[in-house]
C-alpha positions, 0 to 999 in steps of 0.5 A: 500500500503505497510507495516504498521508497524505493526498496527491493522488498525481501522475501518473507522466508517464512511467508507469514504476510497475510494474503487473502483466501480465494472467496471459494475457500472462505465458503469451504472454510464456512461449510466445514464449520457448519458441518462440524456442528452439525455433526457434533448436534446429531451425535449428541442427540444420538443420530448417526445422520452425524456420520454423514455431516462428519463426510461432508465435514471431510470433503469441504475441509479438503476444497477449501484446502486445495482452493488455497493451495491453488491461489498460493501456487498461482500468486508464486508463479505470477510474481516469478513471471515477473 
């Protein structure tokens, strides 16, 4: 934000500035969030329909990680295109 005077910028070596999550992720991250309390409500009422939240858990928690990891690659790649 702004000019930096200037200066090369250095790499962050354990790439800890923050970037944004693609917007598909945030809504995986959501659904997996929602799932999980689904299935902890359906256990504790004593429902195996809990079992079913929990794959849904599973495969939302694994879009959203692939989402992520796929806007890292990409923001890697572009800023060594450059």
């Amino acid at each position: 934000m702004g000019d930096n005077g200037g200066r090369a910028r250095r790499p962050d070596p354990l790439n800890l500035e923050f970037r944004p999550m693609p917007r598909i992720a945030l809504f995986a991250v959501l659904v997996f969030v929602l799932t999980t309390a689904a299935a902890v409500l359906s256990f504790v009422h004593g429902s195996f329909l809990g079992v079913v939240w929990l794959l849904m858990a599973g495969a939302s928690s694994n879009m959203a990680y692939f989402y992520w990891r796929k806007a890292r690659m990409e923001r890697e790649a572009a800023a060594q295109a450059h």
